[in-house]
N, CA, C and O atoms as a Tripos MOL2 file, in Angstrom:
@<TRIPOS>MOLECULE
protein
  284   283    71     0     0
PROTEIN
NO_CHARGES

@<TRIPOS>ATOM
      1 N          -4.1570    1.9390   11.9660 N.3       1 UNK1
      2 CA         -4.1980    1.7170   10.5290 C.3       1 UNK1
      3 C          -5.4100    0.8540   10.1860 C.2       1 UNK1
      4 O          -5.6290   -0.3120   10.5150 O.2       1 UNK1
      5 N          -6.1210    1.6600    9.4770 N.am      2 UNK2
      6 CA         -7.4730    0.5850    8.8540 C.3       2 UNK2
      7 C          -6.7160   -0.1450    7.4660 C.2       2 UNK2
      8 O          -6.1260    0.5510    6.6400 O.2       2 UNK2
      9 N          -6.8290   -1.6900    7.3370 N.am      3 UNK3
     10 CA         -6.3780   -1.9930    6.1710 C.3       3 UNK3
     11 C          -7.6860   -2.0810    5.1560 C.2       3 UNK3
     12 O          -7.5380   -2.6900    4.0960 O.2       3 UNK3
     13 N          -8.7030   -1.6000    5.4060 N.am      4 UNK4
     14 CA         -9.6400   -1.6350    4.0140 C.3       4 UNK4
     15 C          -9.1250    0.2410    3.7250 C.2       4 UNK4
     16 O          -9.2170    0.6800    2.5790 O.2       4 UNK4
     17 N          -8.6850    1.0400    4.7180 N.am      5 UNK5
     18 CA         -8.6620    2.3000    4.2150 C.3       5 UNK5
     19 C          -7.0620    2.2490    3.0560 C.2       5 UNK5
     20 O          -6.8410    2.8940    2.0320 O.2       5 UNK5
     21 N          -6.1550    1.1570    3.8070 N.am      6 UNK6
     22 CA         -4.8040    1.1620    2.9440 C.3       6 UNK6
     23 C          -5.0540    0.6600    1.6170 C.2       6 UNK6
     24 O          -4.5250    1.1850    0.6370 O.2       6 UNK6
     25 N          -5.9730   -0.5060    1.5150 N.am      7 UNK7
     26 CA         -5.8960   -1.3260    0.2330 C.3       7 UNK7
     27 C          -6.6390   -0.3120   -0.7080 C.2       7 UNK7
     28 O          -6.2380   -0.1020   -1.8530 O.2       7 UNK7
     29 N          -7.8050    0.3440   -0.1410 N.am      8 UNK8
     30 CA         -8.2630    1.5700   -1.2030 C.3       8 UNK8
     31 C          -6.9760    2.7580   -1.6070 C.2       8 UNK8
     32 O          -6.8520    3.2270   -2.7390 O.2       8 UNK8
     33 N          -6.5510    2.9260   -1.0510 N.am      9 UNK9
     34 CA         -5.4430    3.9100   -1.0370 C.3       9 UNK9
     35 C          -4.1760    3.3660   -2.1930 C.2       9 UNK9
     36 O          -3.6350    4.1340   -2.9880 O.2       9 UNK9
     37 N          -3.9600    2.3460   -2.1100 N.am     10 UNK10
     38 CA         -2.9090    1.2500   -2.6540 C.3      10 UNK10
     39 C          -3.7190    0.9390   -4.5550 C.2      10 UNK10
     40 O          -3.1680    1.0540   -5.6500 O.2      10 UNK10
     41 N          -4.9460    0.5970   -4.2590 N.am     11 UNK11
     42 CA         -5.5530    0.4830   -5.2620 C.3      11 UNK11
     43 C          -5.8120    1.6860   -6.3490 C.2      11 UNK11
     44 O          -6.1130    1.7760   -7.5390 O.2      11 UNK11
     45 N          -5.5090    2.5880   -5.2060 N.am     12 UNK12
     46 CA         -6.0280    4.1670   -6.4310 C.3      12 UNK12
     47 C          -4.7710    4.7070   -6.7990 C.2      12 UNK12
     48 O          -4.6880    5.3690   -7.8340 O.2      12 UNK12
     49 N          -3.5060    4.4490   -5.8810 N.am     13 UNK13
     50 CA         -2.4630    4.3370   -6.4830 C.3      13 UNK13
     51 C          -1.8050    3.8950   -7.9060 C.2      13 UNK13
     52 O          -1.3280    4.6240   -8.7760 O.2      13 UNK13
     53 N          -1.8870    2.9490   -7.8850 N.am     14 UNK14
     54 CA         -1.7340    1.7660   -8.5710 C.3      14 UNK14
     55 C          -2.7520    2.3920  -10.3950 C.2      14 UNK14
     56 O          -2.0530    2.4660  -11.4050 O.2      14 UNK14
     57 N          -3.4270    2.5480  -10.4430 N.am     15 UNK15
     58 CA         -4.3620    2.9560  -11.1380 C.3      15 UNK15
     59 C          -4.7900    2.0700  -12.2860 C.2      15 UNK15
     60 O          -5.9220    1.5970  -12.3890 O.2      15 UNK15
     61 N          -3.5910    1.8400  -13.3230 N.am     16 UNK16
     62 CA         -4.1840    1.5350  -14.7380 C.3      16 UNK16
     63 C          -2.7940    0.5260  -14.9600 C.2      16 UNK16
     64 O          -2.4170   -0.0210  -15.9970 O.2      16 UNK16
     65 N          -2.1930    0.4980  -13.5960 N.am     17 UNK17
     66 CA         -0.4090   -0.4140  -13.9060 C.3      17 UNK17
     67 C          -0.9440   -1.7090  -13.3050 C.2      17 UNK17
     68 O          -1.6190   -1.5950  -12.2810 O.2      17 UNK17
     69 N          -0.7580   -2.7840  -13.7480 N.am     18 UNK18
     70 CA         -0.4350   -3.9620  -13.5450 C.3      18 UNK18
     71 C          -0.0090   -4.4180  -12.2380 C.2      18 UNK18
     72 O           0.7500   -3.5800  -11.7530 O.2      18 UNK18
     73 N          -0.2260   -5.5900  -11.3340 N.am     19 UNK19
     74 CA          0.4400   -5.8210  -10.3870 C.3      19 UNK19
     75 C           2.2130   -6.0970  -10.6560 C.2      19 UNK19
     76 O           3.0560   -5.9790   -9.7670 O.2      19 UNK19
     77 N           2.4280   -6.3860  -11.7320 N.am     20 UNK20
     78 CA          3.2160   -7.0310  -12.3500 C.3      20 UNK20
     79 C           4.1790   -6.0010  -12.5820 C.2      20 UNK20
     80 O           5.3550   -6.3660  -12.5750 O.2      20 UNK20
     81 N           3.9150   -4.6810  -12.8040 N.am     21 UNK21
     82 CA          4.4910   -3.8870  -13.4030 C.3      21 UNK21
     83 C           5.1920   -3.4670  -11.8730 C.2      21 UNK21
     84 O           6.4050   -3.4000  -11.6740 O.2      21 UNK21
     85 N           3.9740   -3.1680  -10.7150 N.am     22 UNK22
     86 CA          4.4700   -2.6450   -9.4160 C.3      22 UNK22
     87 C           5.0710   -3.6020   -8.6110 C.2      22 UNK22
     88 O           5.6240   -3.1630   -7.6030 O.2      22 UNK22
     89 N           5.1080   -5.0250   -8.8370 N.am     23 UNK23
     90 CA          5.8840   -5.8780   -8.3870 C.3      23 UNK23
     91 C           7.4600   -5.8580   -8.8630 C.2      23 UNK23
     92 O           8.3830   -6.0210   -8.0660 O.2      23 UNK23
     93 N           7.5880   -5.6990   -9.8800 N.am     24 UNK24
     94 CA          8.9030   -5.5510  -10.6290 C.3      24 UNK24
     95 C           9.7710   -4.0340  -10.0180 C.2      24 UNK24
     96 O          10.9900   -3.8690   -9.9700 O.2      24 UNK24
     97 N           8.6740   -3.0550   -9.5980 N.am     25 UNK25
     98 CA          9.7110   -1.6880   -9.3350 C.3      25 UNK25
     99 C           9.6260   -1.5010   -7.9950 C.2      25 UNK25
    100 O          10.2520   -0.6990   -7.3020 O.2      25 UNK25
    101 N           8.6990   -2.4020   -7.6390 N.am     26 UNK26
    102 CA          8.5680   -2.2160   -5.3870 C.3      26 UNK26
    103 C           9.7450   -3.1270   -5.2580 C.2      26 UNK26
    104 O          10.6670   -2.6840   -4.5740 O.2      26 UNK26
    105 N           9.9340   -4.6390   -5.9260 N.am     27 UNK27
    106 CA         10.6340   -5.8370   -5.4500 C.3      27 UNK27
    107 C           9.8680   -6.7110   -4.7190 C.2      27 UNK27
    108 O          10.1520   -7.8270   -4.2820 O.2      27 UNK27
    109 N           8.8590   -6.0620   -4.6400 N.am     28 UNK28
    110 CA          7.3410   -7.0220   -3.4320 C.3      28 UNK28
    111 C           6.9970   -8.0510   -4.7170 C.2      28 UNK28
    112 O           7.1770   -7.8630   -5.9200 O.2      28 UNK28
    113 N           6.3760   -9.3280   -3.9370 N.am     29 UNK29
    114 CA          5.5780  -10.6130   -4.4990 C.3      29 UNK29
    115 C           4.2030   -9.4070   -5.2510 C.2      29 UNK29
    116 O           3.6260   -8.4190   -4.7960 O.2      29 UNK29
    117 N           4.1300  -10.2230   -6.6970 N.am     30 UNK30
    118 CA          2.6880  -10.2620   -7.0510 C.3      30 UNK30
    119 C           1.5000  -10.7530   -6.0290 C.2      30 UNK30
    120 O           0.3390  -10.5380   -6.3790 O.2      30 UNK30
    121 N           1.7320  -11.3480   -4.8870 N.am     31 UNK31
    122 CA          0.5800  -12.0830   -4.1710 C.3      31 UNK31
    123 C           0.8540  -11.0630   -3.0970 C.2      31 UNK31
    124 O          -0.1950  -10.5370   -2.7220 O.2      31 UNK31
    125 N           1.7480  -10.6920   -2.5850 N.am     32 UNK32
    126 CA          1.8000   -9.5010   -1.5470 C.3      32 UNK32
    127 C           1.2590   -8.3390   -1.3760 C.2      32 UNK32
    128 O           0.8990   -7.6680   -0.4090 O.2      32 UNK32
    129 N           1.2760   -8.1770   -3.0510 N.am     33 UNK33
    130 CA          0.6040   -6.6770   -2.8970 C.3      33 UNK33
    131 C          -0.9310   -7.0320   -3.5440 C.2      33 UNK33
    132 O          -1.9120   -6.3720   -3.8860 O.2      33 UNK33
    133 N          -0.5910   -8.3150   -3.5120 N.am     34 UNK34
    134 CA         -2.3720   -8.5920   -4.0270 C.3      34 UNK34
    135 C          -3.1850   -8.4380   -2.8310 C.2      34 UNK34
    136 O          -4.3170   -7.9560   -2.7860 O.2      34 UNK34
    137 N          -2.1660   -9.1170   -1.4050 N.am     35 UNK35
    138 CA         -3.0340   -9.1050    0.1020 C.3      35 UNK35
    139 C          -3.2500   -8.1600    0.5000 C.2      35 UNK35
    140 O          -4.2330   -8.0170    1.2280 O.2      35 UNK35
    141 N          -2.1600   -6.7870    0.0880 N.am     36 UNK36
    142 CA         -1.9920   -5.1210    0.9210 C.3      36 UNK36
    143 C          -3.3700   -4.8890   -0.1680 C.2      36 UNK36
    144 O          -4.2280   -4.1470    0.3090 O.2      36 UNK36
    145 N          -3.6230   -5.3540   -1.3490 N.am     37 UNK37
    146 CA         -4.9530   -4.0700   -2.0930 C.3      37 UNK37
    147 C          -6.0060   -4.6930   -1.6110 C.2      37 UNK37
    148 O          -7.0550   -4.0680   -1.7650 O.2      37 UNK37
    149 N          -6.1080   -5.9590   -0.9500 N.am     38 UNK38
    150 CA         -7.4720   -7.0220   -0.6530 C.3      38 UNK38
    151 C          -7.6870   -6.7010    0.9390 C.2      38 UNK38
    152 O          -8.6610   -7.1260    1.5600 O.2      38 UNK38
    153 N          -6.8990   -6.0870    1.3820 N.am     39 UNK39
    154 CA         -6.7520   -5.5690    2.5850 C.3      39 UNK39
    155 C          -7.2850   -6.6620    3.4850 C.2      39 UNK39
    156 O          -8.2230   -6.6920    4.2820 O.2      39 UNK39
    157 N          -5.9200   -8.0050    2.9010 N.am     40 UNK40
    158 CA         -5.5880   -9.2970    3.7730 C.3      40 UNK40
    159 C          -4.7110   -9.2710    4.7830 C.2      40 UNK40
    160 O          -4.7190   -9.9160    5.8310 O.2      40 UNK40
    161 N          -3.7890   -8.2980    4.2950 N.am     41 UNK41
    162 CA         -2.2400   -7.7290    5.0520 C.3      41 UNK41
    163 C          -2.5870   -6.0610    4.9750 C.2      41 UNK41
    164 O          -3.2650   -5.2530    4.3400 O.2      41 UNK41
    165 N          -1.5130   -6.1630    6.2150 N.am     42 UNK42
    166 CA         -0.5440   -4.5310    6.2700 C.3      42 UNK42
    167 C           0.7770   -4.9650    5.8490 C.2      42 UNK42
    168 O           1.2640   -6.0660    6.1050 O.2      42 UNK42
    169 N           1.2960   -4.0790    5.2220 N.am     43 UNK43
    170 CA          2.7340   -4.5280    5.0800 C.3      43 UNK43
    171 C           3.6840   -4.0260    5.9370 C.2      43 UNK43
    172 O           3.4700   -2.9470    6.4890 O.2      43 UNK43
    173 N           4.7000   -4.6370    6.1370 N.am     44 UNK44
    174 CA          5.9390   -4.3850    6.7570 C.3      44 UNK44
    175 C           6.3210   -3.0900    6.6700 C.2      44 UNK44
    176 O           5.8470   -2.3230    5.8310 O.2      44 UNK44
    177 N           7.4730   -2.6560    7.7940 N.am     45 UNK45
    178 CA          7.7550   -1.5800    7.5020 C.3      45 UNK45
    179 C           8.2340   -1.1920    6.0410 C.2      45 UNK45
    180 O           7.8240   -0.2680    5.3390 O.2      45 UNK45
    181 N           9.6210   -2.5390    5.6460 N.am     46 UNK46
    182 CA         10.5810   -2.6610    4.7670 C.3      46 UNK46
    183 C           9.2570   -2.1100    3.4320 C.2      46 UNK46
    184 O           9.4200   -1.1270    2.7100 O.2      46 UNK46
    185 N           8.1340   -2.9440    3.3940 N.am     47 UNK47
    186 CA          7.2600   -3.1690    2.1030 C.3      47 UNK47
    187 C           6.4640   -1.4350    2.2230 C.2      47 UNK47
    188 O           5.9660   -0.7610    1.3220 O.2      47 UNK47
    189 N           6.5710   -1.2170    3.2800 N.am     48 UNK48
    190 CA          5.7680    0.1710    3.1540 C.3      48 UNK48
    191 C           6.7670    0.8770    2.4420 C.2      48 UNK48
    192 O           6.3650    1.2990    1.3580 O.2      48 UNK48
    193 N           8.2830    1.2090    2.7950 N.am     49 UNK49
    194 CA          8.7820    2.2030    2.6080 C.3      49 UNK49
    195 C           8.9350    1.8660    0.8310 C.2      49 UNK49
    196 O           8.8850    2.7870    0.0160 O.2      49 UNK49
    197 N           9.1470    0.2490    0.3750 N.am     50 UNK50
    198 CA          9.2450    0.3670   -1.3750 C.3      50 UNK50
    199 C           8.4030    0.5890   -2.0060 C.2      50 UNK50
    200 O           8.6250    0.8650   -3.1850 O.2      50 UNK50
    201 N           6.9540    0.5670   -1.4640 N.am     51 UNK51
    202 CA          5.5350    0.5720   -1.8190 C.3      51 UNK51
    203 C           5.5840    3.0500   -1.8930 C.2      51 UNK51
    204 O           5.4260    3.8910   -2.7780 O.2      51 UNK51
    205 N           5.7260    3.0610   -1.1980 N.am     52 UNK52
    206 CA          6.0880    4.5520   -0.8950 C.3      52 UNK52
    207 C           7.1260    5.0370   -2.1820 C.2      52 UNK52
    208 O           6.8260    4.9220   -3.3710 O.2      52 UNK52
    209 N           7.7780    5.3230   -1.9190 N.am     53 UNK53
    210 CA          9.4080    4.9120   -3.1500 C.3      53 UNK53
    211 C           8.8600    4.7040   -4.1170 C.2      53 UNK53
    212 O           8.9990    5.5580   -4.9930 O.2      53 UNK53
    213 N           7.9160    3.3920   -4.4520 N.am     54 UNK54
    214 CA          7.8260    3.6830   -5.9780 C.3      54 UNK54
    215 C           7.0780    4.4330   -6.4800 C.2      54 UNK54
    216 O           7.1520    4.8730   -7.6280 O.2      54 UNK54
    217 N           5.8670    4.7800   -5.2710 N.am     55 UNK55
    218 CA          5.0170    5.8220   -5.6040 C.3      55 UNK55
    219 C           5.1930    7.4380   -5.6860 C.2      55 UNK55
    220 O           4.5960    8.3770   -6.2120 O.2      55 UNK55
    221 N           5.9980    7.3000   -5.1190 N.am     56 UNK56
    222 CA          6.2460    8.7550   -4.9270 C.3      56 UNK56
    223 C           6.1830    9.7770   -3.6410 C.2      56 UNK56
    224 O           6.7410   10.7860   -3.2100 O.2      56 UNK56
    225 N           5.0910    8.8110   -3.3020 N.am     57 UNK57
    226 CA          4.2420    9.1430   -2.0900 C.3      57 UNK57
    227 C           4.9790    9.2060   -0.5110 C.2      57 UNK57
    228 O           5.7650    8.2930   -0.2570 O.2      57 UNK57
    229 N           4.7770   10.0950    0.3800 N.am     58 UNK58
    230 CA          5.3190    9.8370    1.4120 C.3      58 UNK58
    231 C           5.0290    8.5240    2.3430 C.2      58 UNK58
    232 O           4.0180    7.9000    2.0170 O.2      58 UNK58
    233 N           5.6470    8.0970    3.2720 N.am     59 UNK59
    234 CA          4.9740    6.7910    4.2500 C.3      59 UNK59
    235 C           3.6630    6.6310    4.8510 C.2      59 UNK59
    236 O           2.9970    5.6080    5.0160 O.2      59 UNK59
    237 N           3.4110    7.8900    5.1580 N.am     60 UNK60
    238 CA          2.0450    8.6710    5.7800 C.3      60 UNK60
    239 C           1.0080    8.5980    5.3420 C.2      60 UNK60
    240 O          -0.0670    8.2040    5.7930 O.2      60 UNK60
    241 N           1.5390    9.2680    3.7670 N.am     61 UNK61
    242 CA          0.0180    9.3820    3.1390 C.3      61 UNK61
    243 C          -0.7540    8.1760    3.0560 C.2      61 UNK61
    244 O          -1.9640    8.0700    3.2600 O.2      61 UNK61
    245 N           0.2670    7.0480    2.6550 N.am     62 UNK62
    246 CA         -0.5320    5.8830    2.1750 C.3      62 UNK62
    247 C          -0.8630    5.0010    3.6320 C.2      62 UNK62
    248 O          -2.0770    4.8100    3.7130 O.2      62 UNK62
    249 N          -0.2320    4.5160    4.6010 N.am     63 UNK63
    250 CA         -0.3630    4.0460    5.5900 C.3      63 UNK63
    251 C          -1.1300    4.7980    7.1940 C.2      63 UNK63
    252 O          -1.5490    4.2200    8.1970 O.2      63 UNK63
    253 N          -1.0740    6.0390    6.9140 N.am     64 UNK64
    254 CA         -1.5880    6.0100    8.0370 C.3      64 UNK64
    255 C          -2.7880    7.0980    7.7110 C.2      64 UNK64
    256 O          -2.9920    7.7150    6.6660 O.2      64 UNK64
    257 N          -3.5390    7.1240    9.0080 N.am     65 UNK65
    258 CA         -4.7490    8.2850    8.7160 C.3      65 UNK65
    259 C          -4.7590    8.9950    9.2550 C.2      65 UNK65
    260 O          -3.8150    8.9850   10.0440 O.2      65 UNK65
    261 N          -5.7210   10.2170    9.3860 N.am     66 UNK66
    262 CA         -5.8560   11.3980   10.0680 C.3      66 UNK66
    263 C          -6.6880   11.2820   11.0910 C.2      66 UNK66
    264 O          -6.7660   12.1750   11.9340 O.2      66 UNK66
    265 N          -7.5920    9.9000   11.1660 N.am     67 UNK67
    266 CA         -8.7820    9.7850   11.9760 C.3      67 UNK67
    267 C          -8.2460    9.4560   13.3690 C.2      67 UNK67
    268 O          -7.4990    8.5090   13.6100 O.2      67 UNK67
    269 N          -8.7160   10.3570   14.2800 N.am     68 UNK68
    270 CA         -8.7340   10.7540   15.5880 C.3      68 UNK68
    271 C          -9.6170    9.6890   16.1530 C.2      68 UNK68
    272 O         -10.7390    9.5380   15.6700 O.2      68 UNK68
    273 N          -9.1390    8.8270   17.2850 N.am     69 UNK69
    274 CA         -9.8150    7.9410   17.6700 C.3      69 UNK69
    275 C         -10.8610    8.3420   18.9780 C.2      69 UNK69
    276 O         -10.0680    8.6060   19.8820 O.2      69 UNK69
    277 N         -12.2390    8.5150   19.5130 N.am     70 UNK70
    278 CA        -13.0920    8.6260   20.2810 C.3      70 UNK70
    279 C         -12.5600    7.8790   21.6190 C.2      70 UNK70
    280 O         -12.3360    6.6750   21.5000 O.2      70 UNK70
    281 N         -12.3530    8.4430   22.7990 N.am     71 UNK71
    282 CA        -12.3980    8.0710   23.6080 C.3      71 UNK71
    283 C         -13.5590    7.7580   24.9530 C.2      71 UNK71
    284 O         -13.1850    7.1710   25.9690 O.2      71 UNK71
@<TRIPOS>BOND
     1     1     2 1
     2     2     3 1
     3     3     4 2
     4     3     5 am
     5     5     6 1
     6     6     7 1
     7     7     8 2
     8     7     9 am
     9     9    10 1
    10    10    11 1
    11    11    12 2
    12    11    13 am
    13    13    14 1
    14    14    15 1
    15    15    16 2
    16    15    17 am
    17    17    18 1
    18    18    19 1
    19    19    20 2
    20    19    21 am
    21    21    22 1
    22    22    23 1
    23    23    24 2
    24    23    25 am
    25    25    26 1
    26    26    27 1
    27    27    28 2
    28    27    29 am
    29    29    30 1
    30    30    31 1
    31    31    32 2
    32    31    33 am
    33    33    34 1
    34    34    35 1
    35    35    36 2
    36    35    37 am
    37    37    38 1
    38    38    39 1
    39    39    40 2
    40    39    41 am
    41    41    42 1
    42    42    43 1
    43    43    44 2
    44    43    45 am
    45    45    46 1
    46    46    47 1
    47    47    48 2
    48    47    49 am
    49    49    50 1
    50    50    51 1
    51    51    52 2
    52    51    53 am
    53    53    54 1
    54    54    55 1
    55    55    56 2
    56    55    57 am
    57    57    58 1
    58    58    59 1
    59    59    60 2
    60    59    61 am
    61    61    62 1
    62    62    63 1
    63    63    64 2
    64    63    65 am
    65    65    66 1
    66    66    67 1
    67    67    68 2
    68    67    69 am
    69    69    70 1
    70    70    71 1
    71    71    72 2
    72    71    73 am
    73    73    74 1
    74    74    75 1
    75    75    76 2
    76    75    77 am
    77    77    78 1
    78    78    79 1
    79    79    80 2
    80    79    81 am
    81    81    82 1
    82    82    83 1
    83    83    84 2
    84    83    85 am
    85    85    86 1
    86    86    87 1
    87    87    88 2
    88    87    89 am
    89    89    90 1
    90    90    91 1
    91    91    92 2
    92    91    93 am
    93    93    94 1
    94    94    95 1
    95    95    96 2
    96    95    97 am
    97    97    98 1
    98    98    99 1
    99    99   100 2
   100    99   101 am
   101   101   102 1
   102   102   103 1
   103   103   104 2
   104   103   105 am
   105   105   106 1
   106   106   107 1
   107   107   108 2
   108   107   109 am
   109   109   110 1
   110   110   111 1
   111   111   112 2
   112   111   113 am
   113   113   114 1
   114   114   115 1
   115   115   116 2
   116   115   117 am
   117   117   118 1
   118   118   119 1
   119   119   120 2
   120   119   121 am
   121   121   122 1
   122   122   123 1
   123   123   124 2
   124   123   125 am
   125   125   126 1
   126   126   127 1
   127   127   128 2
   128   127   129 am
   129   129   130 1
   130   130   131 1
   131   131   132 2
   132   131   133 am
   133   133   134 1
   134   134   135 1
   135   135   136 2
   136   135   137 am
   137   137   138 1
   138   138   139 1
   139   139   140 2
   140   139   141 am
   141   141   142 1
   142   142   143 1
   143   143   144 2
   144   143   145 am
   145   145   146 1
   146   146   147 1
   147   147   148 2
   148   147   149 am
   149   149   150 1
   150   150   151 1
   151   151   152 2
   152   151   153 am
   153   153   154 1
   154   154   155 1
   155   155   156 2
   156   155   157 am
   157   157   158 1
   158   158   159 1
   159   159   160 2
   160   159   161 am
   161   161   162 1
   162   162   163 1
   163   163   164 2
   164   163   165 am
   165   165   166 1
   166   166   167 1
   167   167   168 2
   168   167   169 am
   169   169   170 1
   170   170   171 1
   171   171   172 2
   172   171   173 am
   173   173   174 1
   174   174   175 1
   175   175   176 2
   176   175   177 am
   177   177   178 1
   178   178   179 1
   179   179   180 2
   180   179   181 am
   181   181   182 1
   182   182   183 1
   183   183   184 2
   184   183   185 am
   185   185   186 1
   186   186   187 1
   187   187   188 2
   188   187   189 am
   189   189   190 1
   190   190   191 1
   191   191   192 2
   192   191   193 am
   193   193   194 1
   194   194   195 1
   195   195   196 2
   196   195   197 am
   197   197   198 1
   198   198   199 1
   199   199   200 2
   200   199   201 am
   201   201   202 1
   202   202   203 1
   203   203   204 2
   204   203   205 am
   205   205   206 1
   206   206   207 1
   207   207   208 2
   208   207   209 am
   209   209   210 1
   210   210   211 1
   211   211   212 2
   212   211   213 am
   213   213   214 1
   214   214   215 1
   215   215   216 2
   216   215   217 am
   217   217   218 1
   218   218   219 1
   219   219   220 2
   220   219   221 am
   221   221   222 1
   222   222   223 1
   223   223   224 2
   224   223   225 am
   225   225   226 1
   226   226   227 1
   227   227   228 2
   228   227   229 am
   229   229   230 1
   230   230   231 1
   231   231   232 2
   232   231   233 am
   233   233   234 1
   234   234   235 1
   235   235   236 2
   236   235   237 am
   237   237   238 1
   238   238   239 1
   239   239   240 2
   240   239   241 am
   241   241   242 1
   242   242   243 1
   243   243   244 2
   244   243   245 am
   245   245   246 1
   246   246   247 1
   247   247   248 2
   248   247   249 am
   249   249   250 1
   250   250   251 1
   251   251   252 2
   252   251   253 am
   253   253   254 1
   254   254   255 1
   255   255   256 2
   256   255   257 am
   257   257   258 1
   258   258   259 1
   259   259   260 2
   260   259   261 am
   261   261   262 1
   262   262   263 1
   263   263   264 2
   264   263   265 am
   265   265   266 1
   266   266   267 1
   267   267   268 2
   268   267   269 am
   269   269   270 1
   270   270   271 1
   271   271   272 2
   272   271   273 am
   273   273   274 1
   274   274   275 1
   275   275   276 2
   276   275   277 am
   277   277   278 1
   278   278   279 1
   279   279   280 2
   280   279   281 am
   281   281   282 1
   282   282   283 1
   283   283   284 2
@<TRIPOS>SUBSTRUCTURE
     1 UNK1         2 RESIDUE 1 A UNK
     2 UNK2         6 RESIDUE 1 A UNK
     3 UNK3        10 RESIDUE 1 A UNK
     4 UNK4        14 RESIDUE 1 A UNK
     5 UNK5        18 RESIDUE 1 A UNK
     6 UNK6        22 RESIDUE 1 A UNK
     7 UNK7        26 RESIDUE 1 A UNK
     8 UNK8        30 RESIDUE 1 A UNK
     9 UNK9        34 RESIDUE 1 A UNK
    10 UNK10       38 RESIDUE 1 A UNK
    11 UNK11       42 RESIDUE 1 A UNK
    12 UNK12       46 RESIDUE 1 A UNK
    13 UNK13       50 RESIDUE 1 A UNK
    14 UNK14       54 RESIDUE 1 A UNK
    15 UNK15       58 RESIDUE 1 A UNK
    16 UNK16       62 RESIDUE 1 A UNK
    17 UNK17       66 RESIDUE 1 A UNK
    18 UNK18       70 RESIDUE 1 A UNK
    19 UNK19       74 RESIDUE 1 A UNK
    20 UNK20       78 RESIDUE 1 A UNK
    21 UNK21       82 RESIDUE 1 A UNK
    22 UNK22       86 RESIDUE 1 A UNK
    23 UNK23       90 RESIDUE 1 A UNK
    24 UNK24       94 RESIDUE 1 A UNK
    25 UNK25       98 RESIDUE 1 A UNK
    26 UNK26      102 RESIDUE 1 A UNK
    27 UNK27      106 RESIDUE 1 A UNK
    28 UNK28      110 RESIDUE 1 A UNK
    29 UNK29      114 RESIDUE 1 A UNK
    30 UNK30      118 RESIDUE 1 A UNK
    31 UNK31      122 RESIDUE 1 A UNK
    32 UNK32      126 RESIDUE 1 A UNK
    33 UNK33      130 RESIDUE 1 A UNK
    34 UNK34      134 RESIDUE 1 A UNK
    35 UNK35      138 RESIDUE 1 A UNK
    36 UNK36      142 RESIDUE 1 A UNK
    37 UNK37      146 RESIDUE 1 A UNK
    38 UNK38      150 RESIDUE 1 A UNK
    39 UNK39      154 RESIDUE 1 A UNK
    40 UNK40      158 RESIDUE 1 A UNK
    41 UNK41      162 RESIDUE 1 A UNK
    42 UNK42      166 RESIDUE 1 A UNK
    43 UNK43      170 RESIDUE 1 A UNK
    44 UNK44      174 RESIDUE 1 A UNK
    45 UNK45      178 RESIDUE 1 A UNK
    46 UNK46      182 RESIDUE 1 A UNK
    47 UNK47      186 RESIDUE 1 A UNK
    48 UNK48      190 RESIDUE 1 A UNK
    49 UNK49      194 RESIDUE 1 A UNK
    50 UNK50      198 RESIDUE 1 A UNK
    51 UNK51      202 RESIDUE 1 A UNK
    52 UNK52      206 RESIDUE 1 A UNK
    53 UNK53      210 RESIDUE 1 A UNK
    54 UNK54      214 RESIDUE 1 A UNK
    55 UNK55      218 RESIDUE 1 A UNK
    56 UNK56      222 RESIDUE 1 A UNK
    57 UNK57      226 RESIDUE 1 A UNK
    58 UNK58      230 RESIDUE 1 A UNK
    59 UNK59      234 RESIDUE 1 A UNK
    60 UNK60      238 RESIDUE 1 A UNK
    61 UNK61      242 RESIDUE 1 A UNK
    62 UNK62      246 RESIDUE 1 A UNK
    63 UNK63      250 RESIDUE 1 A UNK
    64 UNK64      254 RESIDUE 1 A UNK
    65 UNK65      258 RESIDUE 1 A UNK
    66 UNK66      262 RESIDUE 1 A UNK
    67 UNK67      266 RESIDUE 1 A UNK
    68 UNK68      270 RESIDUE 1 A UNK
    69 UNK69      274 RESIDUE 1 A UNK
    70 UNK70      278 RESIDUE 1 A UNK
    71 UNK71      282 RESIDUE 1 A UNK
């Protein structure tokens, strides 16, 4: 998991709503999901799956990537 790829992901989510607004329907801290879009934190499983949930979005899309790592 890249967290500058989650917090972009989280941020384009989010779009034109308030932290305030997605704090109130995730149940996550205003400062929590301030760290997941500043890509200070990853969140928890618990915070992925309400972060997911309120979006709509599956667990996947937003947390994980497609990028194949070079060996």
């Amino acid at each position: 998991m890249d967290r500058k790829i989650i917090a972009k992901k989280l941020r384009e989510l989010r779009g034109e709503r308030t932290l305030e607004t997605v704090s109130v329907g995730t149940g996550l801290s205003v400062q929590a999901l301030c760290n997941y879009e500043s890509a200070i934190r990853i969140p928890r499983d618990e915070a992925k799956m309400a972060i997911a949930k309120y979006y709509g979005v599956p667990v996947v899309d937003i947390f994980f990537t497609d990028k194949v790592h070079e060996w």
